[in-house]
Every structure is written in structure tokens, then in C-alpha cells.
C-alpha positions as CSV (number, residue, x, y, z in Angstrom):
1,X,82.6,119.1,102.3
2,X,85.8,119.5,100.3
3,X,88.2,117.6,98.7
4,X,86.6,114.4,98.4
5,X,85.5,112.4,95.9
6,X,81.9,112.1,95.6
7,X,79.8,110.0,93.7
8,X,75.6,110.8,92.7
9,X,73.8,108.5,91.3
10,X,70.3,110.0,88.8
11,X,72.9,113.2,88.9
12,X,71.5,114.8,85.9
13,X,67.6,114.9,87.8
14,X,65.7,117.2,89.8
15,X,67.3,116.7,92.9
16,X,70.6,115.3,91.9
17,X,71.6,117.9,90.0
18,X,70.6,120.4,92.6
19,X,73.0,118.2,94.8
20,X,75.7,118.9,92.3
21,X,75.4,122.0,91.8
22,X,75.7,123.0,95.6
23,X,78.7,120.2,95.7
24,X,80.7,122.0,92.4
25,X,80.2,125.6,94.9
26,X,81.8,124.2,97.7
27,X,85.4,124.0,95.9
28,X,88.1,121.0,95.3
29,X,85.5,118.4,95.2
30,X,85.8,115.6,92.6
31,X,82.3,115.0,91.5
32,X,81.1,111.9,89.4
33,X,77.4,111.3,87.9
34,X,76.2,108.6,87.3
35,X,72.6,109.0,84.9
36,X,71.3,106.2,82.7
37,X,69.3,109.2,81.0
38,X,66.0,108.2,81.6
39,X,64.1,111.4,83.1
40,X,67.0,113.2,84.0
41,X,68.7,115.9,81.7
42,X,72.3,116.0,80.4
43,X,72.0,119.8,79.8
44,X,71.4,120.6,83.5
45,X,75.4,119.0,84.4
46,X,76.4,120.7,81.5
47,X,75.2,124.3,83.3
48,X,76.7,123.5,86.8
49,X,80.2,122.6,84.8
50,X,80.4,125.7,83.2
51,X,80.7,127.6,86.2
52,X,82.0,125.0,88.8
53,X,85.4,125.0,90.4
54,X,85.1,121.5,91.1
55,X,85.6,118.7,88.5
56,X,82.3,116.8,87.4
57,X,82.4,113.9,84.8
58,X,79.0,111.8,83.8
59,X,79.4,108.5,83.3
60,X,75.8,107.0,81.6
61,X,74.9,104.1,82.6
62,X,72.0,102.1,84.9
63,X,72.3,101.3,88.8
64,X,71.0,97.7,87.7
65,X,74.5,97.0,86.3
66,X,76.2,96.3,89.7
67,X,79.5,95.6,87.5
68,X,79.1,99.0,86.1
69,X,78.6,100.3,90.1
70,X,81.5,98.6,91.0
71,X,84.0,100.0,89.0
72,X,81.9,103.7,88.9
73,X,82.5,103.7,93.0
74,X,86.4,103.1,93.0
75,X,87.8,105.5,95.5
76,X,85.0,107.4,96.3
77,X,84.1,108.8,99.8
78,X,80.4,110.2,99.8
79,X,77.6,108.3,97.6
80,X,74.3,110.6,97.0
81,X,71.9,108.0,95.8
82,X,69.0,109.6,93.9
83,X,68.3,107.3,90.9
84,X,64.9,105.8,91.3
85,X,61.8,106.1,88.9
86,X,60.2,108.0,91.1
87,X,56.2,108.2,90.3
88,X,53.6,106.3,92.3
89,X,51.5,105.9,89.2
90,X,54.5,104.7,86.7
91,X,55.0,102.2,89.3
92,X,50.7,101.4,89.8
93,X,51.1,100.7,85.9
94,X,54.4,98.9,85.7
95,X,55.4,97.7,89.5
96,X,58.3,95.5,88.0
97,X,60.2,97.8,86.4
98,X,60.1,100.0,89.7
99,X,61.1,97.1,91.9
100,X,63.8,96.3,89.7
101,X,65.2,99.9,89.4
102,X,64.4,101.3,93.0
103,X,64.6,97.8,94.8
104,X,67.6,96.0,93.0
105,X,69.1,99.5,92.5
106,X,69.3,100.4,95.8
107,X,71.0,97.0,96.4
108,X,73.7,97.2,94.4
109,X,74.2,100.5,94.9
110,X,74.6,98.9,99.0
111,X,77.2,96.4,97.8
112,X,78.9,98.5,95.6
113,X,80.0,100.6,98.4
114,X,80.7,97.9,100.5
115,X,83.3,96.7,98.3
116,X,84.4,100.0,97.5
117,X,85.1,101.0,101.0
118,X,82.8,103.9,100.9
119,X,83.0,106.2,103.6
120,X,78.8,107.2,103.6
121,X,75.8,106.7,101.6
122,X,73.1,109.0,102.0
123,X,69.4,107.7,100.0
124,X,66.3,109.4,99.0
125,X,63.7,107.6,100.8
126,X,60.1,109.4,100.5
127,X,57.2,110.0,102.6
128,X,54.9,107.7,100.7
129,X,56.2,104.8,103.2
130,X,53.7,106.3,105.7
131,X,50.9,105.7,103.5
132,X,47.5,106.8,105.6
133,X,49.2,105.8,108.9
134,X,47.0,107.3,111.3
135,X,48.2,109.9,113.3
136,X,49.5,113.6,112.2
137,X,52.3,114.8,112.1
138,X,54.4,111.8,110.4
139,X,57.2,111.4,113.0
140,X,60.0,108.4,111.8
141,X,58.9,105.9,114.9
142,X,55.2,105.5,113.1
143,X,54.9,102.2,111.7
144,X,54.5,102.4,107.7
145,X,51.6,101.2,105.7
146,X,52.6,101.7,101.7
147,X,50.0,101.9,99.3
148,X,51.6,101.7,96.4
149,X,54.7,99.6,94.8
150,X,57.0,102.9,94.8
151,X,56.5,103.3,98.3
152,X,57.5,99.1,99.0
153,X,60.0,99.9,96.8
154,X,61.7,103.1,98.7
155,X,60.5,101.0,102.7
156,X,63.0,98.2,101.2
157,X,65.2,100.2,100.8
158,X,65.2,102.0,103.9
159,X,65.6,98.1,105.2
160,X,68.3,97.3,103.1
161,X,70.0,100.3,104.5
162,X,69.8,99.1,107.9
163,X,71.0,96.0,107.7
164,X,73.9,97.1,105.5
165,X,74.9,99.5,108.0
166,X,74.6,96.5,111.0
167,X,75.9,93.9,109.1
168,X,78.9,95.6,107.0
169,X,79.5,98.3,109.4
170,X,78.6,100.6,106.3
171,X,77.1,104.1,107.2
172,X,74.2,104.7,105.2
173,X,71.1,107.6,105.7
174,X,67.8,107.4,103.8
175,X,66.4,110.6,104.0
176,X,62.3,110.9,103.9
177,X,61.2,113.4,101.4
178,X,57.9,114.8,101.9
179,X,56.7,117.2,98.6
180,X,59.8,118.4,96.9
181,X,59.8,121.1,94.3
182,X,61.9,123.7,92.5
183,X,64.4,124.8,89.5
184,X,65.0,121.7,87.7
185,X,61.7,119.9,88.3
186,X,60.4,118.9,85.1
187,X,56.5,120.1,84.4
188,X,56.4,118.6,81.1
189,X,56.2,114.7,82.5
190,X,53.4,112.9,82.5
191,X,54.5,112.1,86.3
192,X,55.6,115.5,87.4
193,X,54.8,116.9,90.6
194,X,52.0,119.5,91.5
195,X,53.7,122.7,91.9
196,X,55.2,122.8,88.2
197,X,52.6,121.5,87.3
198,X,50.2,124.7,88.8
199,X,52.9,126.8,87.6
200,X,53.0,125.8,83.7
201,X,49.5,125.8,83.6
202,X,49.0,129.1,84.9
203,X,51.9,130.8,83.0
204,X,49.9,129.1,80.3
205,X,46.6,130.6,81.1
206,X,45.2,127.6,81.8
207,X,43.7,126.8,84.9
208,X,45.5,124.8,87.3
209,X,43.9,120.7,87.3
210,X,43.6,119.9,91.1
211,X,42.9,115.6,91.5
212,X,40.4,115.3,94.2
213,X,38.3,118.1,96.8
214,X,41.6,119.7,97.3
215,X,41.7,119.5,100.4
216,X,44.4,117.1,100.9
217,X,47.4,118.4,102.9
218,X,51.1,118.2,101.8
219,X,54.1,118.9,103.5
220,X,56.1,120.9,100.5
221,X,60.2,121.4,100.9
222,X,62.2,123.5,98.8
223,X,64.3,121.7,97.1
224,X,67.9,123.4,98.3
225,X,66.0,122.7,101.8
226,X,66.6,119.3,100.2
227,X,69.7,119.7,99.3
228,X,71.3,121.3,102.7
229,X,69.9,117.8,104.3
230,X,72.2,115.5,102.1
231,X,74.9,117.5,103.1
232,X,74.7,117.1,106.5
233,X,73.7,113.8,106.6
234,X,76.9,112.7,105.1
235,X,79.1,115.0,107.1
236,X,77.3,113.3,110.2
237,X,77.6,110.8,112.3
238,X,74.1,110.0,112.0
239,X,72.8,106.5,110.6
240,X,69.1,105.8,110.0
241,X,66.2,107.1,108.5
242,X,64.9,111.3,108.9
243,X,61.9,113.4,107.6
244,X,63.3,115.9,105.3
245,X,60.3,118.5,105.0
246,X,59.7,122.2,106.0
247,X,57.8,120.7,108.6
248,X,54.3,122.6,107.6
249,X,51.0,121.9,106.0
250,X,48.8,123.5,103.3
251,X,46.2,121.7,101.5
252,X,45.8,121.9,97.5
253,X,42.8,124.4,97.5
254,X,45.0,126.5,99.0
255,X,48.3,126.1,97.1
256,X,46.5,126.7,94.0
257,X,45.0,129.9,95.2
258,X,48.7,131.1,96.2
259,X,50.3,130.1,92.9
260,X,48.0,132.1,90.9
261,X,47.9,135.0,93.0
262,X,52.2,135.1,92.7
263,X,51.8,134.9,89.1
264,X,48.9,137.7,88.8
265,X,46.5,135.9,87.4
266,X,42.6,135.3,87.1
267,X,42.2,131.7,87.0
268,X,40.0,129.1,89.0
269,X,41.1,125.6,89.2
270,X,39.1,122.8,87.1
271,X,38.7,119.3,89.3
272,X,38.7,116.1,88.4
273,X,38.9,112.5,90.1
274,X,41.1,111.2,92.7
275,X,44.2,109.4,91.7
276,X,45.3,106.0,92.9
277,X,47.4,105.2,95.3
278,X,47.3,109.3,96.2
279,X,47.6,109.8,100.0
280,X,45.2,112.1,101.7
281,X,47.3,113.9,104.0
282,X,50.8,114.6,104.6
283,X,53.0,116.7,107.6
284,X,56.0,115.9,108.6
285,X,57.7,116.0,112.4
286,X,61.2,117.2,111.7
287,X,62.5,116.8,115.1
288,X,64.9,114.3,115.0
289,X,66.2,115.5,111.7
290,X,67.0,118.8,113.4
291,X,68.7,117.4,116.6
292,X,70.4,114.7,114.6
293,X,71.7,116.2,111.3
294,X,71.7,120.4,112.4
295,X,68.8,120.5,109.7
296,X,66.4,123.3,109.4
297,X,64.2,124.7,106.5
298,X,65.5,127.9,105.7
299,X,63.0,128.9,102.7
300,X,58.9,129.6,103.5
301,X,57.0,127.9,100.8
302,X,56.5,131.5,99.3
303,X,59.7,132.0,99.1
304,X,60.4,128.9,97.7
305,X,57.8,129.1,95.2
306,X,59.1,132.7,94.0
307,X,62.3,130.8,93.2
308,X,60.6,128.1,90.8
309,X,58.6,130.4,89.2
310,X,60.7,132.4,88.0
311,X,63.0,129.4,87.0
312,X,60.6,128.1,85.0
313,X,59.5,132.0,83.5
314,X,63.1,131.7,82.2
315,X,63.3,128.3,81.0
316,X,59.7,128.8,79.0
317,X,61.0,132.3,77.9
318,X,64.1,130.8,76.3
């Protein structure tokens, strides 16, 4: 993808970033971020423009301003839609706030595009819509069963996406992310994610906090796995909705046990209670993203975990 004009929304996050980054690499693309600043962090744009080749400008503001969208989205070919608040428990505790960012967000992020005459516009949907569905592995033709407001908020979504793309004739991809981690992930929030969560604590010498037995199962991607997946989703023809995972299982016991042994450390893990609104397991079927969109996981979860740790040995080290 180069030479086009490319828009990400939540640009300065996790995966948005990583999304620029890999964009800025791939030459004469014009990139624009939009961030309202909320969880993500200007300094990682300002990294990827030191070294890009590509032109990146940030333009702060909030996907809930659909005036602010619609002028953001003039001329643009590719939209990258990341912005959501993106914790099942910030959204247990306040469930308005997430249906107003990830649910009206998402919307007039739709009709911005619309009217903008965007070519594609590739959303991070997440595997949370399957809930406890029975039946293992998750495979996109299971019917969903949320259990918590963030995972209504990201199945609207995946609707509104549909019917914009039947109605309008506007292509649009929502992407389901199983467990995403790596560089950029933020360990430090009260809503971060496991792995840099295991990773701080045992760099810490602290043991590593495991919610439950442990021995619930997730699906964990890499996140330039993650990534690669956008990519090729918006240089498809492909519409609709896809697992994005590495399409393999481990269960929390077990990740735990791997982390600390990477890091050379003598630790045990402490346990405490089950969180709400906390699946119990979680494995993707990535067929139809691999026959669809060319995607395959190119990074074992070793591998992968390698790469974040010694991201975040840096980062602490600094």
C-alpha cells in the first residue's frame, strides 16, 4: 500500500500506532491520526515520524464529533478504525460512556466515509462478541452471545458495518481480535492486558496476579500479526467480519509459567477472584481469514513474547 492517503483513527494506541508505523515503512504514504488522547500516547507518533519516509500529521480530537470526522476524512482512501475504550470492565463500571464512544463512534466514523467517498474501512472488532458460545474453536458463522457492554458495543458495530457496506455500497472489514499484545501495550493501566501485565510484574520481582484457577484458555496474537491483517484487509476485496488470532490456545497457568521462565526468574503466581464479565475460554478458527485476506500468523507466541519483553526492558530501563 503506497501512495495513498490513509487515515487511523486511536493512531497514537497500542495497535494504531503499530499500524502506523508499518504504514510510514512502506514509503509515499500520506498518513493522518486522529487521537483524542485518552489512553493512547503522543510520544509513540512522534518515534515513527522521526524515522518515516512517509508524512504523518495528528490531528486531536474525538470520533464522537462527526463534524470533526467529516472534515478529518476529506480525500482519504484507506480508514484504520481503532479508537474504542477498549476494557470490558471500564465499560461493566461505566457502559454509557463505551456505548457512546465505541457505538456512536463507530457510526460516524461509517458516515464520515460515506460522504467522504472512502475507498475501505477496515474496524477492530474483538473476540469478546462470542462470549461463552458453546463450541471450540470460535469460527465467524457461531452466533454471538456478549457478556459484557464492550462486547454489544464492538457486535453493533460489526452490524453497522454490514449494512453500511449493503446499503451505501461502502466496503468495510471488522476484524475479530482475539488476545493482542506487544511493544506499545501499556502495563501501567488499570485495564491493561495480561501479558504486560505478567511481564512488569516479573521484571519487578513480583509475582505475576493470575484472576481465576488459571486455567482459562486464550487465543494470544502478536500484535504485527495484527497488524499484517489490516493491511490485507484493505488491499482486499474482502467485506465482512474475520478472526484475527494465531489460531492457538494456552491457558493462563501456563502463560505465566513461560513468561517467568523467558525472564529467568523464581517466582510463583499469587491468585485471586474471577473477574466479571471475563470469558472462560478462547481459540480462534482462522480459516476464512487465511483463504479470504492471504493472512497467516507468522510469529509463535514465544517469539512474540521475546519481542515485548524486551520492549518493555527498554522502555523501564530508560
Amino acid at each position: 500500500m503506497e501512495g495513498k492517503r490513509i487515515l487511523i483513527t486511536g493512531g497514537t494506541g497500542f495497535i494504531g500506532s503499530n499500524i502506523a508505523e508499518e504504514l510510514a515503512r512502506e514509503g509515499d504514504n500520506e498518513i493522518i491520526v486522529i487521537d483524542n488522547l485518552s489512553s493512547g500516547r503522543i510520544e509513540n507518533i512522534e518515534q515513527i515520524k522521526a524515522s518515516a519516509e512517509s508524512t504523518i500529521t495528528l490531528l486531536k480530537g474525538s470520533i464522537t464529533d462527526l463534524d470533526f470526522l467529516k472534515k478529518s476524512f476529506r480525500g482519504v482512501d484507506y480508514v484504520f478504525h481503532q479508537a474504542a475504550i477498549a476494557s470490558v470492565q471500564q465499560s461493566i463500571d461505566d457502559p454509557v460512556a463505551s456505548s457512546k464512544t465505541n457505538i456512536e463512534g463507530t457510526l460516524n466514523v461509517l458516515v464520515a466515509a460515506r460522504d467522504s467517498g472512502v475507498k475501505k474501512v477496515v474496524c477492530a472488532s474483538s473476540s469478546a462478541v462470542y462470549g461463552d458460545a458453546a463450541g471450540l474453536p470460535k469460527v465467524e458463522s457461531m452466533r454471538p452471545y456478549p457478556l459484557s457492554p464492550y462486547a454489544i458495543t464492538k457486535l453493533t458495530g460489526e452490524h453497522y458495518c454490514r449494512v453500511f457496506t449493503g446499503l451505501y455500497g461502502l466496503k468495510t472489514v471488522s476484524l475479530r481480535y482475539f488476545n493482542v499484545y506487544g511493544p506499545r501495550q501499556d502495563p501501567s493501566s488499570d485495564y491493561a492486558a495480561v501479558i504486560p501485565k505478567f511481564i512488569k510484574s516479573v521484571m519487578e520481582n513480583r509475582p505475576p496476579i493470575i484472576y481465576g484457577d488459571g486455567r482459562q484458555t486464550r487465543d494470544f496474537v502478536f500484535v504485527k500479526d495484527v497488524v499484517r491483517a489490516n493491511i490485507l484487509a484493505a488491499g482486499s476485496d474482502a467485506t465482512g467480519v474475520y478472526n484475527i488470532a494465531s489460531g492457538k490456545r494456552i491457558d493462563i497457568n501456563s502463560l505465566a509459567e513461560m513468561t517467568i521462565k523467558l525472564m529467568n526468574k523464581e517466582l510463583r503466581p499469587v491468585y485471586r477472584g474471577a473477574r466479571e464479565g471475563d470469558i472462560k475460554h478462547s481459540w480462534a478458527d482462522i480459516t476464512k481469514a487465511k483463504e479470504n485476506l492471504g493472512y497467516e500468523p507468522l510469529y509463535s507466541l514465544e517469539e512474540g513474547l521475546r519481542e515485548t519483553i524486551a520492549y518493555l526492558s527498554t522502555l523501564y530501563s530508560e
